[in-house]
Gaussian input, Z-matrix of N, CA and C with variables (Angstrom, degrees):
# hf/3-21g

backbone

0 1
 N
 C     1     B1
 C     2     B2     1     A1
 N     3     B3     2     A2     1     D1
 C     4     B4     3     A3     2     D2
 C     5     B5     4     A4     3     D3
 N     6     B6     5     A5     4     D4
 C     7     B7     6     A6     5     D5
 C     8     B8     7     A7     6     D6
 N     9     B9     8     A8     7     D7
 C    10    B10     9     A9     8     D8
 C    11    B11    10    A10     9     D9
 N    12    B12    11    A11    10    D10
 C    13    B13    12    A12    11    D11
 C    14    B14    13    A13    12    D12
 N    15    B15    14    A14    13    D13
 C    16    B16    15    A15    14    D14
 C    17    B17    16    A16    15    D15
 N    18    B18    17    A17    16    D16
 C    19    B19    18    A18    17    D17
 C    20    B20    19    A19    18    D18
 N    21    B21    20    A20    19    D19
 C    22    B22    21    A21    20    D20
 C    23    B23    22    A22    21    D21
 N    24    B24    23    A23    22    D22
 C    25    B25    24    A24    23    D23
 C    26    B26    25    A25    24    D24
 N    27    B27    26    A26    25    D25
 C    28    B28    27    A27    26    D26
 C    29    B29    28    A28    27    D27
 N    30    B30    29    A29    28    D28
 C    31    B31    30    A30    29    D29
 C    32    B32    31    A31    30    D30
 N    33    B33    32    A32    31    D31
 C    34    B34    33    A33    32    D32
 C    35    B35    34    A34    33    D33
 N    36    B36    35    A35    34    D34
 C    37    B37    36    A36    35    D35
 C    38    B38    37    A37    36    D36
 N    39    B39    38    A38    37    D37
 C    40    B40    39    A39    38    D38
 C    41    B41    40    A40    39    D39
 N    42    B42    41    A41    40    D40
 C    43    B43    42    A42    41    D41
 C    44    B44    43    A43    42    D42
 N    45    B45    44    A44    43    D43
 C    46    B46    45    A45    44    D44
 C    47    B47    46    A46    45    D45
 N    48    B48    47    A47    46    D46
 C    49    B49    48    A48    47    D47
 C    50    B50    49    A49    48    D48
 N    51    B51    50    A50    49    D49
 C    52    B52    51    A51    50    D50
 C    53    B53    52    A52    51    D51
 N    54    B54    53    A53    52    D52
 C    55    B55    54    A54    53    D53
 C    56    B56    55    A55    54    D54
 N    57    B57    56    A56    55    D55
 C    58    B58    57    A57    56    D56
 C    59    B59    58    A58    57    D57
 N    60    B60    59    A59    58    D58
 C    61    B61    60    A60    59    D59
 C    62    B62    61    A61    60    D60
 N    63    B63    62    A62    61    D61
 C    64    B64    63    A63    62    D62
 C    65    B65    64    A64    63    D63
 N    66    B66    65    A65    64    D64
 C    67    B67    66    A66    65    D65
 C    68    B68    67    A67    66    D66
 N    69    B69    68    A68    67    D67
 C    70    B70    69    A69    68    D68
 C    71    B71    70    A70    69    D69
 N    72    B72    71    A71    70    D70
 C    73    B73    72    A72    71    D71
 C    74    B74    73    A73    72    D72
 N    75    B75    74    A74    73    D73
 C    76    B76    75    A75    74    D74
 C    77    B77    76    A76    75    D75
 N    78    B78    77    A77    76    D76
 C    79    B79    78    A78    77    D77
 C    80    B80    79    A79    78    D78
 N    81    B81    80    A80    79    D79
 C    82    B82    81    A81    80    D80
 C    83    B83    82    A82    81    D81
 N    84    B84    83    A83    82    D82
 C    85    B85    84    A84    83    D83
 C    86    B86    85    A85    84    D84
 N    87    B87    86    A86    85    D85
 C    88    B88    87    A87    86    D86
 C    89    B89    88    A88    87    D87
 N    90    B90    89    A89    88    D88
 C    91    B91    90    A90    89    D89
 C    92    B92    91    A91    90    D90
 N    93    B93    92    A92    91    D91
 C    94    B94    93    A93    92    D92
 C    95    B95    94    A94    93    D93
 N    96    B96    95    A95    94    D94
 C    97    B97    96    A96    95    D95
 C    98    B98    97    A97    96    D96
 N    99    B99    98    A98    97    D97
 C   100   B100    99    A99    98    D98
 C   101   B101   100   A100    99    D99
 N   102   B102   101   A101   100   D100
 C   103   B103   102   A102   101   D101
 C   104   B104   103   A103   102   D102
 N   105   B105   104   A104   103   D103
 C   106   B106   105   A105   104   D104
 C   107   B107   106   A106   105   D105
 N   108   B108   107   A107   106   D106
 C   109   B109   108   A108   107   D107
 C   110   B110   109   A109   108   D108
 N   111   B111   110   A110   109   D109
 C   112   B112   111   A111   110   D110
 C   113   B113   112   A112   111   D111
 N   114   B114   113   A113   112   D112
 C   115   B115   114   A114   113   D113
 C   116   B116   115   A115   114   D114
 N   117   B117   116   A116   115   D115
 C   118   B118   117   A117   116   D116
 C   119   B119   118   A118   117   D117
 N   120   B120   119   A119   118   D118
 C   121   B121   120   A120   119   D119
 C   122   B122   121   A121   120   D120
 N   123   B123   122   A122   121   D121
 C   124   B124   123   A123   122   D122
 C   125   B125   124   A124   123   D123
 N   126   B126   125   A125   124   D124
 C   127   B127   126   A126   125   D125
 C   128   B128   127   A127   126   D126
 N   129   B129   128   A128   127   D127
 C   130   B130   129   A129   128   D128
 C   131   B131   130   A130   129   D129
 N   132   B132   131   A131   130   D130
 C   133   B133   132   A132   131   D131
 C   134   B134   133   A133   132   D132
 N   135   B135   134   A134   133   D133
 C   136   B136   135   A135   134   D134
 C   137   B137   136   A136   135   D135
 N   138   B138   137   A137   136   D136
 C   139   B139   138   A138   137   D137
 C   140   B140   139   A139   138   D138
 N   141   B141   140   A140   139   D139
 C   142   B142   141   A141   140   D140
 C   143   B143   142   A142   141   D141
 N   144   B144   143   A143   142   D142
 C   145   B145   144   A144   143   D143
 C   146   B146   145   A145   144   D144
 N   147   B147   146   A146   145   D145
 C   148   B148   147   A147   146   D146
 C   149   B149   148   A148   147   D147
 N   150   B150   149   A149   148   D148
 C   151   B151   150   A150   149   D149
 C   152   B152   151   A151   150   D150
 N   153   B153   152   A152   151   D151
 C   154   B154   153   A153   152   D152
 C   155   B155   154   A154   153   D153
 N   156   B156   155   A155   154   D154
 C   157   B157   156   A156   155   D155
 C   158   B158   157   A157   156   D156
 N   159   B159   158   A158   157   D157
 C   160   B160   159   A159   158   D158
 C   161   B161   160   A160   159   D159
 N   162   B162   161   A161   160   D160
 C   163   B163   162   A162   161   D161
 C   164   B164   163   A163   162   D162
 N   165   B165   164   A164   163   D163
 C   166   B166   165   A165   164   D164
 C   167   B167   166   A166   165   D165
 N   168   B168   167   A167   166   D166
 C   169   B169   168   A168   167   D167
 C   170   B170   169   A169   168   D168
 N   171   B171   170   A170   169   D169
 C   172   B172   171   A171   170   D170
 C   173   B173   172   A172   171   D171
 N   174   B174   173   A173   172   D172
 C   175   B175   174   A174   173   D173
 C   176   B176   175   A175   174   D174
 N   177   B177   176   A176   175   D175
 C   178   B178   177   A177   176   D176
 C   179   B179   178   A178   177   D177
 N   180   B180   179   A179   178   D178
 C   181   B181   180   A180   179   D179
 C   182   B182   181   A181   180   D180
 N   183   B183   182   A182   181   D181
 C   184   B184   183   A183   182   D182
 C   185   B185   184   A184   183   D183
 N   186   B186   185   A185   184   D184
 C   187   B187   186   A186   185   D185
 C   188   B188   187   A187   186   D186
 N   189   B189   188   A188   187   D187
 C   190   B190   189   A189   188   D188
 C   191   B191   190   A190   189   D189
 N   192   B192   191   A191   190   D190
 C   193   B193   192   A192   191   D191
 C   194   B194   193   A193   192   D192
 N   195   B195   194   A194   193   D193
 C   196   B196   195   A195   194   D194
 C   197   B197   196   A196   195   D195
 N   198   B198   197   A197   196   D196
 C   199   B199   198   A198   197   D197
 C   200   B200   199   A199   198   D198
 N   201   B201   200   A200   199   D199
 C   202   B202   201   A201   200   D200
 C   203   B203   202   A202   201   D201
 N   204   B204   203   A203   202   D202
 C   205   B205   204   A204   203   D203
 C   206   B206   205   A205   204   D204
 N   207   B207   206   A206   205   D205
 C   208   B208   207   A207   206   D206
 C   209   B209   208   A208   207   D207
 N   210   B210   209   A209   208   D208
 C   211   B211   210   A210   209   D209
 C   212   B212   211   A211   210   D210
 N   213   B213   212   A212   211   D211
 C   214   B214   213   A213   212   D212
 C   215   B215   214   A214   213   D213
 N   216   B216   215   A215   214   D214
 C   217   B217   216   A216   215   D215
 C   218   B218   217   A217   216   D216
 N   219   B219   218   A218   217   D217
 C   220   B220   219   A219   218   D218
 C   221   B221   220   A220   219   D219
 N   222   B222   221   A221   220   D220
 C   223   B223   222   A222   221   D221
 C   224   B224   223   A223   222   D222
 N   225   B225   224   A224   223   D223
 C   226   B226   225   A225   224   D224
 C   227   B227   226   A226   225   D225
 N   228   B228   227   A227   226   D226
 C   229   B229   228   A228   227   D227
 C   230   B230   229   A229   228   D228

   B1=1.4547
   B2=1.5256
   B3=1.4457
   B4=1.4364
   B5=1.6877
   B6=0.9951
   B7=1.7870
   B8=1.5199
   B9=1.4172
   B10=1.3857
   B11=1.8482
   B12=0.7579
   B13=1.3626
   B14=1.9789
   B15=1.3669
   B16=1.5849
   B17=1.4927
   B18=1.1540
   B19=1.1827
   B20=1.7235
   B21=1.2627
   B22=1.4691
   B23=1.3737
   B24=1.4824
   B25=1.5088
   B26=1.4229
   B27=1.4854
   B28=1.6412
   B29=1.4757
   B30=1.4110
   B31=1.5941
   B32=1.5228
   B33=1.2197
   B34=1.7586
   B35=0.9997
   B36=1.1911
   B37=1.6332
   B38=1.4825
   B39=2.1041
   B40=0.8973
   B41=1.3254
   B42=1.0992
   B43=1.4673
   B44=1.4494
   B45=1.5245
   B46=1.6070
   B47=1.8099
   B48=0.7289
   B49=1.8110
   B50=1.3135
   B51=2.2131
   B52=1.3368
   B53=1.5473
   B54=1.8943
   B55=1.5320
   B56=1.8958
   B57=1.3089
   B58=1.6977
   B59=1.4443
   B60=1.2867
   B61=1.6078
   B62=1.7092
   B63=1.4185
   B64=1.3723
   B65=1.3630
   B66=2.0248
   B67=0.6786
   B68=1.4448
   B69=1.5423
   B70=1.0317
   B71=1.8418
   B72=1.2593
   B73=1.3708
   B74=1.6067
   B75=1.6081
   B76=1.0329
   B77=1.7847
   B78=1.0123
   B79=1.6661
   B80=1.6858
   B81=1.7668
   B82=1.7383
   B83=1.4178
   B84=1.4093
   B85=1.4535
   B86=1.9887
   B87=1.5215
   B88=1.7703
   B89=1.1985
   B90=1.5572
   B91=1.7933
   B92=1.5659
   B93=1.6704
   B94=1.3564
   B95=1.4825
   B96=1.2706
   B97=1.6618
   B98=1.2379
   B99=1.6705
   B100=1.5374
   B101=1.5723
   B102=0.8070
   B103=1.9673
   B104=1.6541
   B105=1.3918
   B106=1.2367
   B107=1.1428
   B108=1.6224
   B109=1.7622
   B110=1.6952
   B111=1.2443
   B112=1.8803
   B113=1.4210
   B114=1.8632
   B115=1.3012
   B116=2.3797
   B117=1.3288
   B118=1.5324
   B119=1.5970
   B120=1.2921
   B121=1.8226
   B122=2.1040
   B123=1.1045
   B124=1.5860
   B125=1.6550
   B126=1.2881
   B127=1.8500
   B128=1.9116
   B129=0.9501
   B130=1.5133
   B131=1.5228
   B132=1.3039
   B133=1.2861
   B134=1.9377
   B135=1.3477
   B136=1.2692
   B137=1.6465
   B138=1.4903
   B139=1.4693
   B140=1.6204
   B141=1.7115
   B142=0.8852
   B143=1.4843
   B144=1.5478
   B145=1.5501
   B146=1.9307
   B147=1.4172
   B148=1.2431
   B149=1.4122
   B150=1.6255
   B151=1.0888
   B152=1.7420
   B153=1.1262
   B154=1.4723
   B155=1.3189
   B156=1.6400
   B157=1.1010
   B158=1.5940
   B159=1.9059
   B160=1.2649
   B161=1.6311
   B162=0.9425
   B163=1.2087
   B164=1.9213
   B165=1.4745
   B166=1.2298
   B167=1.2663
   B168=1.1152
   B169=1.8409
   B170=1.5747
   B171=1.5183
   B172=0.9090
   B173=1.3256
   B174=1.1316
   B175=1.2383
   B176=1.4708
   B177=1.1670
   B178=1.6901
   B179=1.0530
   B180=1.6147
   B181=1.3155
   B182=1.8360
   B183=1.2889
   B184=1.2865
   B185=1.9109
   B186=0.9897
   B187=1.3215
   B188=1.5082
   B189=1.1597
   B190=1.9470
   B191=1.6718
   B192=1.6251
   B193=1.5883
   B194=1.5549
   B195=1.2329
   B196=1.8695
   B197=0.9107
   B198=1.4028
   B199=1.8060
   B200=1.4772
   B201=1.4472
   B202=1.2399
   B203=2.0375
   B204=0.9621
   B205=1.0991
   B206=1.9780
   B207=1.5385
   B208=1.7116
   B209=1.8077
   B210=1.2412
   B211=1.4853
   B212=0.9056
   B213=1.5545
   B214=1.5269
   B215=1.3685
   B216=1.3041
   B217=1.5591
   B218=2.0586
   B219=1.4101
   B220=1.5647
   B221=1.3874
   B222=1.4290
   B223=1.6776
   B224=1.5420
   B225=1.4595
   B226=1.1087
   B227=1.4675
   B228=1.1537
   B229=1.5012
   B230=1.4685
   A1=109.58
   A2=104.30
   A3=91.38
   A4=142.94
   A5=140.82
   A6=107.93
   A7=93.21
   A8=126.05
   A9=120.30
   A10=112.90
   A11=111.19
   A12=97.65
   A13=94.42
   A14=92.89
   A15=104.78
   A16=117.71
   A17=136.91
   A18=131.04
   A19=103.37
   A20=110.05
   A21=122.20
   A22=120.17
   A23=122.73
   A24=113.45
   A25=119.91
   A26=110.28
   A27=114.96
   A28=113.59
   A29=105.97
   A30=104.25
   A31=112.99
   A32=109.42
   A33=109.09
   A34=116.69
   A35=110.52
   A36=124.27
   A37=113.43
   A38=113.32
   A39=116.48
   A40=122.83
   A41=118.80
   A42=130.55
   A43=128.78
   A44=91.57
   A45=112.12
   A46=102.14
   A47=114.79
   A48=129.14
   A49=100.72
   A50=104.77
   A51=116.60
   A52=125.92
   A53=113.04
   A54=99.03
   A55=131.41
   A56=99.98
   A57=106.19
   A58=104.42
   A59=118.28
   A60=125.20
   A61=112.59
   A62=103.95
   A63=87.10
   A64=125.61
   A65=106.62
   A66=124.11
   A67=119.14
   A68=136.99
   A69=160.18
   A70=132.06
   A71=143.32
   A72=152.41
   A73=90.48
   A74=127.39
   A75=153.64
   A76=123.15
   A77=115.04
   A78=133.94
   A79=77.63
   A80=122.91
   A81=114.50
   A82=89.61
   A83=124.77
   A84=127.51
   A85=115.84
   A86=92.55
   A87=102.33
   A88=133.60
   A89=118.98
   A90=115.95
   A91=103.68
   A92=105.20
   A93=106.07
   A94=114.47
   A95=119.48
   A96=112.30
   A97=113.19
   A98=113.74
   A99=121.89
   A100=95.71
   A101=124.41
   A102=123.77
   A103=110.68
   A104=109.87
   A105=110.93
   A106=124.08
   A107=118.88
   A108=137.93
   A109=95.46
   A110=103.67
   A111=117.12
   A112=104.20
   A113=90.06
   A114=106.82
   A115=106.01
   A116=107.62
   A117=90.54
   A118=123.45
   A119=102.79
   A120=105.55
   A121=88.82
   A122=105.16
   A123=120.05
   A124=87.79
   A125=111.19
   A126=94.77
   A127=93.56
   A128=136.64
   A129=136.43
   A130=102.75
   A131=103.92
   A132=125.16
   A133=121.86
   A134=100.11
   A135=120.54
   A136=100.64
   A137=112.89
   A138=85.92
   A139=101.49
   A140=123.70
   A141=138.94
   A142=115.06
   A143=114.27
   A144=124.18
   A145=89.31
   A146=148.13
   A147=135.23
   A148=101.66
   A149=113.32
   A150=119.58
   A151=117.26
   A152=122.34
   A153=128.96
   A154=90.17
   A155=141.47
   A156=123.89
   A157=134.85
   A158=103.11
   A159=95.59
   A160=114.26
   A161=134.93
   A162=142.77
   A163=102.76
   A164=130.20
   A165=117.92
   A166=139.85
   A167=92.44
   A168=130.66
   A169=104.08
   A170=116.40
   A171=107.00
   A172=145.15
   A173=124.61
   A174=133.16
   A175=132.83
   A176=102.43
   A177=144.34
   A178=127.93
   A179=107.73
   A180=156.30
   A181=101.58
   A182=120.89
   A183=124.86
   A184=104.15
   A185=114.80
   A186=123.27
   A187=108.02
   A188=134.39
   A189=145.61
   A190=83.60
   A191=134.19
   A192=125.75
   A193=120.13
   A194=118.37
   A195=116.02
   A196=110.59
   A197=106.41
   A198=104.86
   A199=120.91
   A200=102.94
   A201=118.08
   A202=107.91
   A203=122.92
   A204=130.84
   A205=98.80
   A206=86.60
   A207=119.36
   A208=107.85
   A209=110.87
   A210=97.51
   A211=149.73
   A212=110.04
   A213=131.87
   A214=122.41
   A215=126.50
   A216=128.54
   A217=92.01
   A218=100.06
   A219=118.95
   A220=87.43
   A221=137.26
   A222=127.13
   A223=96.43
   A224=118.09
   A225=112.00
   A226=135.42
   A227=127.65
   A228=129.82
   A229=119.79
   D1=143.86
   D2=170.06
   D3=-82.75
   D4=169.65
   D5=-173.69
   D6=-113.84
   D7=163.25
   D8=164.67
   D9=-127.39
   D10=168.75
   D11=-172.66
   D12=-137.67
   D13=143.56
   D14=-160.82
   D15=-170.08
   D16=163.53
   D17=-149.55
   D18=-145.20
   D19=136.02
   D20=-171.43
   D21=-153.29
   D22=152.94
   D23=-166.32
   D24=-89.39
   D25=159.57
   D26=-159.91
   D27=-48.44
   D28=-25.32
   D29=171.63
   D30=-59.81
   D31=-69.71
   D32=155.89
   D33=-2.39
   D34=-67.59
   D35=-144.07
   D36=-74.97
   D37=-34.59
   D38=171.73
   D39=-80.59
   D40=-11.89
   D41=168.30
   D42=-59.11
   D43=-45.96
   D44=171.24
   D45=-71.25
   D46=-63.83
   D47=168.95
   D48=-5.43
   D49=-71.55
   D50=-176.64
   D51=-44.73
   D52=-3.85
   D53=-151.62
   D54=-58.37
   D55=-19.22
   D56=169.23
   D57=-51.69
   D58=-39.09
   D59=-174.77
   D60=-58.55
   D61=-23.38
   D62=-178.81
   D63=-124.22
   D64=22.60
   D65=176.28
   D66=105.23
   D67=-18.01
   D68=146.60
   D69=-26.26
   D70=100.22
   D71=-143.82
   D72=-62.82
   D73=-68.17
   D74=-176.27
   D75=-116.60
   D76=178.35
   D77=-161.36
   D78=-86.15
   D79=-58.91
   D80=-150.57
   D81=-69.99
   D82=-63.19
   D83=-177.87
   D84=-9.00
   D85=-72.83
   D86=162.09
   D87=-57.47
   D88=-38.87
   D89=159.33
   D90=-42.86
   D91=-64.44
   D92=-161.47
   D93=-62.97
   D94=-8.90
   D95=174.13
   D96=-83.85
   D97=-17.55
   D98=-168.24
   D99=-93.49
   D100=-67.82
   D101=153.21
   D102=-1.32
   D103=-73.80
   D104=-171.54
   D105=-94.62
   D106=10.03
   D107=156.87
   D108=-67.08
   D109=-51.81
   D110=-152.21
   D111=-63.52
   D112=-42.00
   D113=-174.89
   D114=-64.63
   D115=-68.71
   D116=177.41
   D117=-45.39
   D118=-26.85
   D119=-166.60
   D120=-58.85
   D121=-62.91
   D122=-152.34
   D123=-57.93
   D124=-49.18
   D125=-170.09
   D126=-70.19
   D127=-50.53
   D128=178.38
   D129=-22.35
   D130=-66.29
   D131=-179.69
   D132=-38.73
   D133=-48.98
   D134=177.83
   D135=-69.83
   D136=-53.64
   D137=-147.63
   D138=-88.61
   D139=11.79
   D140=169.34
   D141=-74.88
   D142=-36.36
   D143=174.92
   D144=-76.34
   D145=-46.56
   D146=-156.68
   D147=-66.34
   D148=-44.47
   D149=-175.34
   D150=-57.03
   D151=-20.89
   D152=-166.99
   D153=-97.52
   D154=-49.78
   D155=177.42
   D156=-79.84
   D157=3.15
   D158=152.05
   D159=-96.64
   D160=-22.87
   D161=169.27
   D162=-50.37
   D163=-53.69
   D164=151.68
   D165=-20.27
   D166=-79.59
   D167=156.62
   D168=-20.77
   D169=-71.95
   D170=165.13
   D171=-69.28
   D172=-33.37
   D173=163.37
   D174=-43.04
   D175=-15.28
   D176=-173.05
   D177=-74.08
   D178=-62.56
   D179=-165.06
   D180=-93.60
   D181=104.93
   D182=163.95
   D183=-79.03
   D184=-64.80
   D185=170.06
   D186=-23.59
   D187=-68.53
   D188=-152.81
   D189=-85.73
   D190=-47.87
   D191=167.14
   D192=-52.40
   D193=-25.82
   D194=163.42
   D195=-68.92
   D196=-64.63
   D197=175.49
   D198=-22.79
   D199=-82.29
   D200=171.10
   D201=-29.85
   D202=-50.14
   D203=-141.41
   D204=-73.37
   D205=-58.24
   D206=160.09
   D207=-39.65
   D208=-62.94
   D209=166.79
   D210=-102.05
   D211=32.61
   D212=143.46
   D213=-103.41
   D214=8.43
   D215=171.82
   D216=-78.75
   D217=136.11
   D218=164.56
   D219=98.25
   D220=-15.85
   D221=-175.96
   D222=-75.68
   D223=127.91
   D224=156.38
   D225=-65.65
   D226=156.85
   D227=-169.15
   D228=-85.36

């Protein structure tokens, strides 16, 4: 793994300190779960904003709603 080296405030610091407290092997173990929490929230986030601007998009668009409309006739329900 790689290590990084970086700087954060004493609140941080005691938090990370706490990690047995929250169930955690080590201090990197818990960065790296908080990393890759931060990390799903932010893509969540994104594809939650893409989703609203095709949903716009469409809503918009009479033309791209036929379409749509056209290739769901014969799909059963």
């Amino acid at each position: 793994m790689q290590q990084a080296k970086f700087s954060i405030k004493e609140t941080q610091a005691h938090f990370i300190n706490d990690f047995k407290a929250y169930g955690f092997k080590d201090k990197s173990s818990l960065v790296r779960t908080a990393i890759n929490y931060f990390k799903n929230k932010l893509e969540l986030e994104n594809l939650k904003k893409s989703a609203e601007l095709y949903s716009e998009i469409y809503s918009e668009n009479d033309n791209l709603k036929k379409l749509t409309e056209t290739a769901l006739s014969g799909w059963p329900e």
